[in-house]
N, C-alpha and C positions, 0 to 999 in steps of 0.2 A: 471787843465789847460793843452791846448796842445801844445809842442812846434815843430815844422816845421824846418824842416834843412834839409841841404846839409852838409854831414860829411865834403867835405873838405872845406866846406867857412868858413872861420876866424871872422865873425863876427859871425855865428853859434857857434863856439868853444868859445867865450867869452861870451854869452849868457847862455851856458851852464854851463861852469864854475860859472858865477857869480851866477846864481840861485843855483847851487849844495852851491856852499862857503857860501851861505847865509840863505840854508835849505828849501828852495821853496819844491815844492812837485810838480812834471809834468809828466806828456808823451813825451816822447820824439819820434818823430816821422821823419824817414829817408825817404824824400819823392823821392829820386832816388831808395830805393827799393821797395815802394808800390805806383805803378801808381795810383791806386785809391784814397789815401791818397794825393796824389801831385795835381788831378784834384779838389778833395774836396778845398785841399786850393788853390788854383787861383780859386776857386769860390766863396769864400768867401772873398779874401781880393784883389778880380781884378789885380792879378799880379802875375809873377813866382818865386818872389826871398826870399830868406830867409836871416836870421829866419823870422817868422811869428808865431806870438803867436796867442790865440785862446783860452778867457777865456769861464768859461760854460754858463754863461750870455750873450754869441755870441758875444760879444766885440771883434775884433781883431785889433791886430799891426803888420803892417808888416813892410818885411826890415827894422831893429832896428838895432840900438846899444846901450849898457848896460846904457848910458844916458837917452836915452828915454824912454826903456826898465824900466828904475825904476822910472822914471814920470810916464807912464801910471798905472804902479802896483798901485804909492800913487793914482792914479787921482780916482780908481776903489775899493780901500779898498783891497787891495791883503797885506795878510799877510803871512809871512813863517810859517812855521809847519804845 
């Protein structure tokens, strides 16, 4: 899966933590240094903000926080390792 962020937004940084703490496996993806990366996801999930998750199934979540963020993981069968 790929995860979408902006290094300094805080809901990014808890996202990211919580999948590392919990042993997810991702891409982590800086979409302020890869314009093209950043266009990809506001086309996929019709908005600019992050995080925005993006599983290989083409499911995405955007603008989360680690609440919803681990509702959609159970809703979709995402498991760590």
């Amino acid at each position: 899966m790929k995860l979408y962020v902006k290094t300094w937004c805080p809901w990014c940084v808890d996202a990211i933590d919580w999948l590392r703490a919990r042993g997810y496996a991702f891409e982590l993806i800086d979409v302020l240094a890869d314009s093209a990366a950043y266009a990809h996801m506001r086309t996929i999930s019709g908005q600019s903000l992050t995080p925005t998750l993006e599983l290989p199934t083409g499911a995405v979540l955007p603008d989360f926080d680690v609440r919803q963020l681990e509702k959609f993981l159970a809703q979709h069968n995402i498991t760590a390792g």
